[in-house]
N, C-alpha and C positions, 0 to 999 in steps of 0.2 A: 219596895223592890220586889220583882219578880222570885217567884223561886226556881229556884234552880236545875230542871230538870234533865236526866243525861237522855239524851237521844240514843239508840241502839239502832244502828245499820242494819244489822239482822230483825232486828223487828218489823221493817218498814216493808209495805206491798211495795213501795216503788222498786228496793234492791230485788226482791224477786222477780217482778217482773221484767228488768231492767236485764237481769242476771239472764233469764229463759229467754227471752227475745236474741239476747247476742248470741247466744248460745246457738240457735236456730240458725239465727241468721248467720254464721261462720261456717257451721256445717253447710247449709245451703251453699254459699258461696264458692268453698271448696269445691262442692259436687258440680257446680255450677262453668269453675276457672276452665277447665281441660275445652270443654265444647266453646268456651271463647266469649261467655255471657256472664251478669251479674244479675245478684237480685231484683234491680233496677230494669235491667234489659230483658229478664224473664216476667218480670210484673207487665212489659208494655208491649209483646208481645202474647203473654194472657187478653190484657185490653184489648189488645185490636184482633184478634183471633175468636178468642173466647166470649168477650162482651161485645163485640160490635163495631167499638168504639173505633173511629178516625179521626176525630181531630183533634191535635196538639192539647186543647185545653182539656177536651174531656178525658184526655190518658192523664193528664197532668192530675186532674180529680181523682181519677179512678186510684190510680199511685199512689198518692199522697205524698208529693214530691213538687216545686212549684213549676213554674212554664220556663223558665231560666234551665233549670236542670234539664227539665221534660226537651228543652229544643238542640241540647247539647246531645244528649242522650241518642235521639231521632235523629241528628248530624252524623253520629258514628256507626249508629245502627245503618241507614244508607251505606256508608261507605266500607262496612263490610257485607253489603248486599244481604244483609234480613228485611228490611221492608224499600219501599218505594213510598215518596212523597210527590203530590200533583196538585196541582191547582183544583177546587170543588169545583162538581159538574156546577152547582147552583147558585155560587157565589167566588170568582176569581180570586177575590183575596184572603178564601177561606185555603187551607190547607188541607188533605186526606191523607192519612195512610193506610198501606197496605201493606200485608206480611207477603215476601218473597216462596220460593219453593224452598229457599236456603232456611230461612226463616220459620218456616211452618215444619222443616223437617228436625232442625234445634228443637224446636217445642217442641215435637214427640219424643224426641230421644231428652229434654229436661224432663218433662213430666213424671216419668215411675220418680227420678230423682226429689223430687219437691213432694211428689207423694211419700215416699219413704221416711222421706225427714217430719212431715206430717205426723207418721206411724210413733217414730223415735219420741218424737215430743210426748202422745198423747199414751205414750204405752202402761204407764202405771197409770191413767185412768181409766174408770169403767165409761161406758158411754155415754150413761148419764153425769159422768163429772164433767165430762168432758164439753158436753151440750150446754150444763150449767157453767164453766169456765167461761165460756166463748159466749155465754147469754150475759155473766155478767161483764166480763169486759167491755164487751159493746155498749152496757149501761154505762161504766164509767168513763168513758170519751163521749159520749150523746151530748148533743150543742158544747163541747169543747169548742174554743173559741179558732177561728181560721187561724193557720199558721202554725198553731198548737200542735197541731198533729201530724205534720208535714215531717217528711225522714228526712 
């Protein structure tokens, strides 16, 4: 028979960073609700702004969210006029988006906000913890299996 061991909640990196991640992400969200966006609708609005990104699939990557969510998301963002969707110069049954003037002026006025909450997060470390934090996290998702890591 196996033995017995007790499992301790508090002991486990998962509750930490299970715990730090919500935590983030609620503040975020807060600072986020008034301008009329989510962390979701500020992540895809980053993509297509900031990375480049236009098509559904590649935001949907970039996110880590699947294409189901990513075209829900893109439907609402439309119809509160942040982006525009069109058919690809190169390929009709590709999709582009674009961020609106609505859209691009939300993302300046989110950004100090997602900055701050950045600050808040990383304030008790130095900036080499901080560096090392975010190096190894990154190691421990690296080839995490598809889906795994999807919000």
């Amino acid at each position: 028979m196996a033995e017995n061991t007790t499992y301790r909640l508090h002991d486990s990196l998962g509750y930490y960073m299970s715990l730090t991640s919500r935590m983030q992400e609620r503040r975020l969200d807060d600072w986020l609700r008034p301008l009329g966006l989510t962390r979701i609708t500020w992540c895809i609005l980053l993509a297509v702004e900031n990375e480049g990104l236009s098509r559904p699939s590649e935001i949907a990557d970039f996110v880590g969210i699947d294409r189901t969510a990513t075209s829900r998301a893109l439907r609402q963002m439309e119809e509160a006029g942040l982006i525009s969707r069109a058919s690809a110069r190169d390929d009709r049954r590709m999709t582009d988006v674009r961020l609106s003037d609505l859209g691009r002026d939300l993302m300046a006025q989110a950004t100090p906000l997602a900055e701050e909450n950045n600050r808040i997060a990383a304030a008790r470390l130095s900036s080499e913890e901080r560096d090392e934090l975010v190096r190894l996290l990154a190691k421990s998702i690296e080839g995490a299996e598809l889906g795994l890591n999807k919000l």
